[in-house]
Structures are given as C-alpha cells and as structure tokens.
C-alpha positions as CSV (number, residue, x, y, z in Angstrom):
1,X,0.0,0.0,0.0
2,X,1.1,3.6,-0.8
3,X,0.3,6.5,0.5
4,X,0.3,9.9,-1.8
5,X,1.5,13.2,-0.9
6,X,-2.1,14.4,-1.8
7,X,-3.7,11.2,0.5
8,X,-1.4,13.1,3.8
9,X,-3.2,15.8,2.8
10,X,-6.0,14.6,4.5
11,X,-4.6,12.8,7.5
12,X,-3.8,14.9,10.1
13,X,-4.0,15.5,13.5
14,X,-6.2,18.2,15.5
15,X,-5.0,19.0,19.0
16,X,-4.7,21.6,21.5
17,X,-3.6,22.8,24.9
18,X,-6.1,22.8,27.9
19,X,-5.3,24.2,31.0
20,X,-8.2,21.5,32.6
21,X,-9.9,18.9,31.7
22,X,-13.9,19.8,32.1
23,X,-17.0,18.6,30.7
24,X,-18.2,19.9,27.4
25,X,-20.4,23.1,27.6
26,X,-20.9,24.0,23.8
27,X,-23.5,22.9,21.2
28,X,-21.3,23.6,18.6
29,X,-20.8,20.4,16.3
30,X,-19.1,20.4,13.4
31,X,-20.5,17.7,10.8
32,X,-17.5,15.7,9.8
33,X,-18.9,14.6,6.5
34,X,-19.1,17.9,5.4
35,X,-16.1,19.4,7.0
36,X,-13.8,16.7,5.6
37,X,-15.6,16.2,2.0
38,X,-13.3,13.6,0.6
39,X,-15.2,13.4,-2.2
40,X,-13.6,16.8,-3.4
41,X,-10.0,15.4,-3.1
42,X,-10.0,13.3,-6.5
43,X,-6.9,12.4,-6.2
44,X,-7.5,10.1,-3.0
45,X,-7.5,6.2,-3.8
46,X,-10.5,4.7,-3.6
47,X,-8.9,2.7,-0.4
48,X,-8.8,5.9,1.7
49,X,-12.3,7.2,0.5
50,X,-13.6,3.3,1.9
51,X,-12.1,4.1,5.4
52,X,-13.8,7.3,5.8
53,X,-17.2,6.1,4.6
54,X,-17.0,2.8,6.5
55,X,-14.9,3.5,9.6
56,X,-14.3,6.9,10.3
57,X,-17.6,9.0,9.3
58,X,-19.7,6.4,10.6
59,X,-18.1,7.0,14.0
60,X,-19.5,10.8,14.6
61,X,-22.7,10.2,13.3
C-alpha cells in the first residue's frame, strides 16, 4: 500500500492545549462529513475514500 502526498493531505492530527480537563459546555458540532468532504479530493485512492465512509464518518454520526 502507498500512500500519496495528496492522501497526507487529509490525514492529520487536531489537538490543542487545555489548562483542565472539564465537561463539554458547547452545542457547537461540526459535521464531519461535510467538514472533511473527501469526495472533493480526486486524487485520493479509492482505499482511503472506503475508510472514511466505512470506519471513520460512521463513527460521529
């Protein structure tokens, strides 16, 4: 398996720095299908595309 410059593109991770740890207080949700729209990324392999549709967007439903 090989992984494209353009298929890192995609793969990354989001973190940040928290003073404390508290439960969450905000509505806000972000709809990961939308917000990471592999579908507009044309040069992903097909193989990527079937992990978010199977294993990853499923997951924040």
């Amino acid at each position: 398996m090989t992984i494209t410059p353009g298929a890192l593109s995609i793969i990354y991770l989001h973190s940040a720095w928290v003073p404390e740890i508290t439960p969450r207080s905000s509505a806000y949700k972000v709809d990961m299908c939308s917000d990471t729209d592999i579908n507009k990324h044309k040069h992903l392999p097909g193989w990527i595309r079937d992990i978010f549709e199977k294993d990853i967007y499923p997951a924040f439903d």
